[in-house]
C-alpha positions as CSV (number, residue, x, y, z in Angstrom):
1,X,0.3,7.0,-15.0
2,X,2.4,4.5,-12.5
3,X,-0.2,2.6,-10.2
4,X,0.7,0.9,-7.2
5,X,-1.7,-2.3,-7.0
6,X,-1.0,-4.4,-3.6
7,X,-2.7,-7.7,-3.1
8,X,-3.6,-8.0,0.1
9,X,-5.4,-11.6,0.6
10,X,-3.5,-14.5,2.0
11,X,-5.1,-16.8,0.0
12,X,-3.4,-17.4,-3.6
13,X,-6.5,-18.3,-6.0
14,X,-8.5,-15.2,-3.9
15,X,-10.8,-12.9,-6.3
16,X,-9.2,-10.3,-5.1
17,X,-6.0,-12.0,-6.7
18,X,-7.5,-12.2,-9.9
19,X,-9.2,-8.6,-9.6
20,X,-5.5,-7.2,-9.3
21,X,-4.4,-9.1,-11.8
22,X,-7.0,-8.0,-14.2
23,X,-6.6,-4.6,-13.0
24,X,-3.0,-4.5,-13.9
25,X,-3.3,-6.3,-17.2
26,X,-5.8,-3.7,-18.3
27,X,-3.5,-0.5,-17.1
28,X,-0.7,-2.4,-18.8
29,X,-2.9,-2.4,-22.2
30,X,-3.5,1.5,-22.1
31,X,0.0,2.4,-21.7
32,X,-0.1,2.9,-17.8
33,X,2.9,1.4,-15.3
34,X,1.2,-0.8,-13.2
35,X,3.6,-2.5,-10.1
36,X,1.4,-5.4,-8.9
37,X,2.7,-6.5,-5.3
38,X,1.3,-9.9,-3.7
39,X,1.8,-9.2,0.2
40,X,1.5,-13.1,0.8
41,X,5.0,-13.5,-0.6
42,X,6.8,-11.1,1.3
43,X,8.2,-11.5,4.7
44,X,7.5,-8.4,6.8
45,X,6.3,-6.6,10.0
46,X,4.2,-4.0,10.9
47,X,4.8,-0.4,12.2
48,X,6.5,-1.2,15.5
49,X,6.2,2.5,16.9
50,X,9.9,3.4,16.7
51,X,9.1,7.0,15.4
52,X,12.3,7.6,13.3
53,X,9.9,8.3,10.4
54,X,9.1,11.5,12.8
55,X,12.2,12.4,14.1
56,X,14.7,12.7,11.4
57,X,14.1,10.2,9.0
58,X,11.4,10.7,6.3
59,X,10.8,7.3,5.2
60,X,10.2,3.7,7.2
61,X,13.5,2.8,9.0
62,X,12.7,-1.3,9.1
63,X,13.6,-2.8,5.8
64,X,11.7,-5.6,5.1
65,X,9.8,-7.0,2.2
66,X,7.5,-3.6,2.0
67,X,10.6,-1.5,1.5
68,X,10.2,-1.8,-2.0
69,X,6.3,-1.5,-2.1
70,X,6.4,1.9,0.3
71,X,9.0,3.0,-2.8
72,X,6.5,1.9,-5.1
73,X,3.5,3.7,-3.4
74,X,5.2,6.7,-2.9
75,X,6.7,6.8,-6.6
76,X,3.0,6.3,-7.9
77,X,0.3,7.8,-9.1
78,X,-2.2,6.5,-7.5
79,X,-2.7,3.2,-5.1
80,X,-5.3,0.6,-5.4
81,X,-5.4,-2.1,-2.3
82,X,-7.5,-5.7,-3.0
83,X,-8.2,-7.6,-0.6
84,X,-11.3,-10.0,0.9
85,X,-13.2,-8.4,3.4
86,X,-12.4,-10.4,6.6
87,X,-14.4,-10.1,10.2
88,X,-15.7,-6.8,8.9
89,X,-12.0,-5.6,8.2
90,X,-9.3,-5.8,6.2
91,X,-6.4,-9.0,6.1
92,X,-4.1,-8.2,8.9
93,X,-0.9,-8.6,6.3
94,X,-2.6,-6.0,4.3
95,X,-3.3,-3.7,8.0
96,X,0.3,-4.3,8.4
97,X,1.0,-2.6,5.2
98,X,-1.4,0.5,6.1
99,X,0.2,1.0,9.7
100,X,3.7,1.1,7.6
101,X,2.3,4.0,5.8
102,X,2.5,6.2,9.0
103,X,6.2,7.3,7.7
104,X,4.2,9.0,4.8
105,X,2.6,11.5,7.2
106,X,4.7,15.0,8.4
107,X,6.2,15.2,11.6
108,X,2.9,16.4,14.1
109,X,1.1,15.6,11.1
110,X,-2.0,17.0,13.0
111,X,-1.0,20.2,13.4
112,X,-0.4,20.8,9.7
113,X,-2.4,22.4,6.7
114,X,-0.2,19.9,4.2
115,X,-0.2,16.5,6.6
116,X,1.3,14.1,3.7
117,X,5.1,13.9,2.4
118,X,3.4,13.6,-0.7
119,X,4.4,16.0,-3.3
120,X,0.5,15.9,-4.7
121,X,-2.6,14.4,-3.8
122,X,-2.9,10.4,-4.3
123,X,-6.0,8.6,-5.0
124,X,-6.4,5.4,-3.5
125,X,-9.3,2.7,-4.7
126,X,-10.4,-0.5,-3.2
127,X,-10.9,-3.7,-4.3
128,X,-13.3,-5.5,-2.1
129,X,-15.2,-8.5,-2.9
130,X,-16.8,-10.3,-0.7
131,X,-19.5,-13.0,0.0
């Protein structure tokens, strides 16, 4: 199984950090592919609302830092996001990632039966300590 694992917290010694780590270190011991992606290294934007990913283009047009983790996530299995819960939400890099994933979704995605590009269903899980 390949498992995309993105740490979302901007802070480097954050639980979440370590719960990602462990996470991946675990899948690695069972034989699974885990790619482990810390967002607080990458330079990037979010979704600026250009719509190329629904008018002709089937994946994000900006190439940035999350190029290759949208690659990862939509080579994988499955996903699993960790992050700190913060003001009731999640890290903005880590919303940055999620509005990125609107290329993932069909033209008039909302009209559809099938609304993902995805070939198959994709579970996503949740890391999410908090104090």
């Amino acid at each position: 199984m390949k498992v995309a694992i993105i740490q979302g917290s901007p802070r480097p010694h954050a639980v979440s950090t370590a719960m990602a780590a462990r996470l991946a270190a675990t899948l690695a011991r069972q034989g699974d592919t885990a790619g482990l992606f810390e967002l607080r290294r990458l330079e990037y934007r979010g979704c600026v609302a250009c719509m190329a990913c629904k008018n002709g283009q089937e994946t994000c047009v900006l190439r940035d830092g999350l190029t290759p983790v949208l690659a990862a996530i939509a080579q994988s299995d499955a996903v699993v996001m960790a992050a700190g819960v913060y003001w009731a939400d999640l890290p903005s890099g880590l919303k940055a990632l999620v509005d990125r994933c609107y290329g993932f979704y069909r033209p008039r995605f909302w009209e559809q039966t099938v609304q993902s590009r995805f070939a198959t269903r994709k579970p996503l899980g949740f890391l999410l300590p908090q104090g």
